[in-house]
Steps between C-alpha positions, in 0.01 A plus 500: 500500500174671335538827332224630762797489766807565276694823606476759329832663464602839325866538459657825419860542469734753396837384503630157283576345831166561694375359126691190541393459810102544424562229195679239756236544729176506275621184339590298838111617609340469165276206602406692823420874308400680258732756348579817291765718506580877422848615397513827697729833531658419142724744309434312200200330341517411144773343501522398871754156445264328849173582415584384175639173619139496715276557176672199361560235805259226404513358863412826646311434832362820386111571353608847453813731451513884479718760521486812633814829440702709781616693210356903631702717631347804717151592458437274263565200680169597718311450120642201443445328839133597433498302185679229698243530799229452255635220323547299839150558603378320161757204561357528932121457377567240213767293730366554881822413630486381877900568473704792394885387469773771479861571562445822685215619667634842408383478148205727474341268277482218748370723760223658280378143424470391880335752550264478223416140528425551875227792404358311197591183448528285840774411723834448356843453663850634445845278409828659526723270239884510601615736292903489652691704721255690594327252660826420724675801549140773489503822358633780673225694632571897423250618768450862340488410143292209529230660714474820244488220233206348704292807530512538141406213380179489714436829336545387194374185470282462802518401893521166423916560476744369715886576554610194627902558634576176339419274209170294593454661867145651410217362634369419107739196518386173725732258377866548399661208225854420629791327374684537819219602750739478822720781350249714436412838641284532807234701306500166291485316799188590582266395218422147435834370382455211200856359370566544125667184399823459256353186307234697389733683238591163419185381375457401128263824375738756675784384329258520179427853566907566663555390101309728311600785714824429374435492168333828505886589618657346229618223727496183238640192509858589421501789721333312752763215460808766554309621800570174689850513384562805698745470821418807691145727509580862590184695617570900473313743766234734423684809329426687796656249789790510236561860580470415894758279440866630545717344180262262416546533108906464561452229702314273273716602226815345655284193631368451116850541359644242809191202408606550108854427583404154607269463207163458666169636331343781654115604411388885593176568686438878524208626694158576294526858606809525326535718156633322219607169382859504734510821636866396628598312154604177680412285176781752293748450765532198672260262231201467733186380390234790618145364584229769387444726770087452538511099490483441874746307588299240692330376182915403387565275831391211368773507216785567721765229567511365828911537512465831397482804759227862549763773613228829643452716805208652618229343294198318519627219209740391733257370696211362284823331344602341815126393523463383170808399391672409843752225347658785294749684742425864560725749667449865591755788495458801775767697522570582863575862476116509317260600752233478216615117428560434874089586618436163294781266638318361731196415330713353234682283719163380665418359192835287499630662217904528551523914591875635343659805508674523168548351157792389552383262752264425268773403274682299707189252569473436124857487414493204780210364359623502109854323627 
């Protein structure tokens, strides 16, 4: 294909899945596109471990990588999204993208690009990229705050905002990037549905670039090695669906103490909202090995032993591992007396992805399985 009708695609992510994502699916299309990529929303930028790992992926699919913060707080984050505004115009009249890709259309970034490609620059089209649960289970729309929201952000930044009730439901996004595109919502539905496929994470570069991500981790060899040595994978909520959750803390503390009885290996994965290194001191107490909470735990699926099992609840790495990893068994735990847990059952269970109520049955699968 000649570079005159190569793609021109702009990917901006935010989170280290939605980055995953963009890097699976720029180097499955590289022949058909041209590329660059802008590491948005970020807390941290110096010493950002993926935009590091970006800077030095010699495969890169990539002409160009930037990052942009999400550090402001108050006033001052309408300064820095200035700086950020102007910044993305420069990369917009360098690049001409015919293509802005993002996880959520309800990044004000994304939408003051559209906007400002249509007005100066020439047509251009919006992706949604799965970004998770979202895209299955939608947002829930809060009528009164979202519409105040709204109105201020077309005063603020201009009448080119929209609220949409959902993630990728405004009319800025054409085409929606799927994993599983017959589970998704009906807002999703609607746009031009394209299928995101699992052997694209499979491919040689993204395993390059899955490498040096965990490196910037301090994930070497040996560590890497004890990884696959692990038995059982236990994902911890976001500290907030913790406190929705009635017990929760006592109840993995008698499960943990139960799966060291037998012996079996048990690796931590906290949320990367949570404070600390183990907030709950599982590695003190029952030897676990704790993954760092910011490594997304997608980029350590390819590590994991096939025998060994992913113990979580309501969370969007249950399902990108059963899509990724779906010879690894995966199990989910909603407690029945949780009506937070219980919203989610059944678009867990859609996904085939064995739906029990406590840890105990968890226990009793792998005790059967370890005989």
């Amino acid at each position: 294909m000649s570079d005159a009708k190569k793609t021109r695609v702009l990917y901006l992510p935010s989170t280290p899945l939605n980055l995953l994502v963009s890097v699976a699916h720029a180097t499955a299309y590289n022949n058909e596109q041209d590329a660059q990529l802008v590491l948005i929303d970020q807390k941290s930028l110096n010493k950002n471990p993926y935009f590091s790992a970006l800077k030095e992926w010699g495969e890169s699919p990539f002409e160009q990588v930037d990052i942009l913060p999400g550090k402001a707080k108050g006033l001052h984050k309408l300064a820095e999204r200035k700086v950020n505004f102007s910044k993305l115009v420069n990369i917009a009249q360098s690049f001409k993208p015919n293509v802005i890709a993002v996880g959520s259309d309800r990044r004000v970034e994304f939408q003051f690009l559209m906007q400002y490609c249509r007005h100066k620059i020439g047509q251009v089209s919006g992706w949604y990229m799965d970004d998770g649960l979202y895209s299955y289970a939608g947002r829930p729309y809060k009528r009164i705050k979202d519409n105040v929201n709204g109105v201020l952000k077309k005063l603020v930044y201009g009448l080119w905002w929209q609220e949409p009730p959902t993630i990728g439901a405004s009319s800025w996004v054409e085409q929606a990037w799927l994993f599983s595109p017959i589970h998704a919502i009906s807002a999703l539905q609607q746009k031009k549905i394209a299928l995101i496929k699992p052997e694209w994470f499979d491919q040689r570069q993204v395993a390059n670039f899955s490498e040096r991500v965990l490196l910037q981790f301090g994930l070497d060899q040996a560590v890497k090695e004890s990884i696959q040595s692990v038995d059982l994978f236990l994902l911890i909520p976001h500290p907030n669906n913790i406190e929705k959750m009635t017990g929760y803390e006592k109840r993995i503390e008698l499960f943990l103490t139960a799966l060291s009885q037998l012996g079996l290996k048990v690796a931590i994965k906290y949320h990367p909202r949570s404070q600390g290194k183990d907030t709950l001191n599982l590695a003190e107490r029952y030897g676990a090995y704790v993954l760092p909470n910011n490594l997304a735990f997608e980029f350590v699926l390819p590590l994991i032993n096939r025998r060994a099992f992913i113990v979580g609840d309501v969370s969007t790495v249950l399902m990108t591992a059963r899509w990724l990893r779906p010879d690894v068994t995966t199990l989910a735990v909603l407690a029945e007396h949780d009506e937070f847990a219980q919203r989610f059952k059944s678009i867990i269970s859609s996904f085939e992805i064995p739906v029990l109520e406590s840890f105990d049955d968890v226990y009793i699968r792998i005790n059967s399985a370890h005989k």
